[in-house]
C-alpha positions, -999 to 999 in steps of 0.1 A, spaced: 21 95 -154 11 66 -126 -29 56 -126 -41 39 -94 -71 16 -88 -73 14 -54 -102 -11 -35 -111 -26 -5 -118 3 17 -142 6 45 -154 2 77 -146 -29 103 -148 -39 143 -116 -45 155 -105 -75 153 -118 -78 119 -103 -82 81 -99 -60 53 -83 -71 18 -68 -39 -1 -62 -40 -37 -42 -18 -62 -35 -21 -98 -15 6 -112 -9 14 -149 3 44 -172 41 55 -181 55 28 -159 85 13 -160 113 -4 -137 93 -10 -107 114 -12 -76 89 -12 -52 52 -12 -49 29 -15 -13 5 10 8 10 40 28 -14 51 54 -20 86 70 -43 95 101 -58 128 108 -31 146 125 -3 128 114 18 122 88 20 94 61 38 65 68 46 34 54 29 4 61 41 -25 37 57 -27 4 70 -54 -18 106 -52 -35 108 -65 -71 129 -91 -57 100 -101 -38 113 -90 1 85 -74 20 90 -47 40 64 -35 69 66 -9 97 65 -27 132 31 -19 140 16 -40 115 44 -67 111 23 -93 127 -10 -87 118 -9 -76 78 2 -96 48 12 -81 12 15 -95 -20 26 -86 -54 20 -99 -88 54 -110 -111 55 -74 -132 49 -57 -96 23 -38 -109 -5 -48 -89 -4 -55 -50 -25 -69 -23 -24 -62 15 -41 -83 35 -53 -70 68 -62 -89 101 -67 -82 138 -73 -44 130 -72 -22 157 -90 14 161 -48 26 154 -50 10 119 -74 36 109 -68 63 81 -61 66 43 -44 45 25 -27 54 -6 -12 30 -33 27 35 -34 52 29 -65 85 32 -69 101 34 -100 125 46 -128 118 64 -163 147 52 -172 179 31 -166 196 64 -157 171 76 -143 166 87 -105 141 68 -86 101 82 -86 74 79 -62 38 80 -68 11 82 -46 -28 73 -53 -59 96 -37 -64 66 -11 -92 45 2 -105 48 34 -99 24 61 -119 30 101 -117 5 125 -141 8 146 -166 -7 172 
């Protein structure tokens, strides 16, 4: 089982910053990936940025420019700096992991409940 704590929700102008936060914890093991998804109403989750446990980031277009993420050296814990948010940033964003049980093991994923982001003027 995968625990999230998930922070830095809220609301912003756009234009503005937001600094998310997760720390995850429990039966984890072989981290391949950790980093954020987001989901609007009406639409379905995508990813916005992860970060590989070789350290490569990966982050859809839309956000390239503008966000930032950062892991810690076990990859359990990520940041994902946000600036020049735009009303299209807004949503829920969940806390993503990738990992193994095992060597053997197929890869998991695990989701948190999410934190609220709404840009908004």
């Amino acid at each position: 089982q995968v625990q999230f704590v998930e922070s830095g929700g809220g609301l912003v102008q756009p234009g503005g910053s937001l600094r998310l936060s997760c720390v995850a914890s429990g039966s984890i093991s072989r981290i391949s990936a950790m980093g954020w998804y987001r989901q609007a109403p009406g639409k379905q989750r995508e990813l916005v940025a992860t970060v590989a446990s070789d350290g490569r980031p990966n982050y859809a277009d839309s956000v390239k420019d503008r966000f930032t993420i950062s892991g810690n050296n076990a990859l359990n814990t990520v940041e994902l700096q946000m600036n020049s948010l735009k009303p299209e940033d807004s949503g829920v964003y969940s806390c993503y992991l990738k990992w193994r049980p095992s060597a053997f093991s197929r890869p998991l994923e695990s989701w948190g409940q999410g934190t609220q982001v709404t840009v908004s003027s």
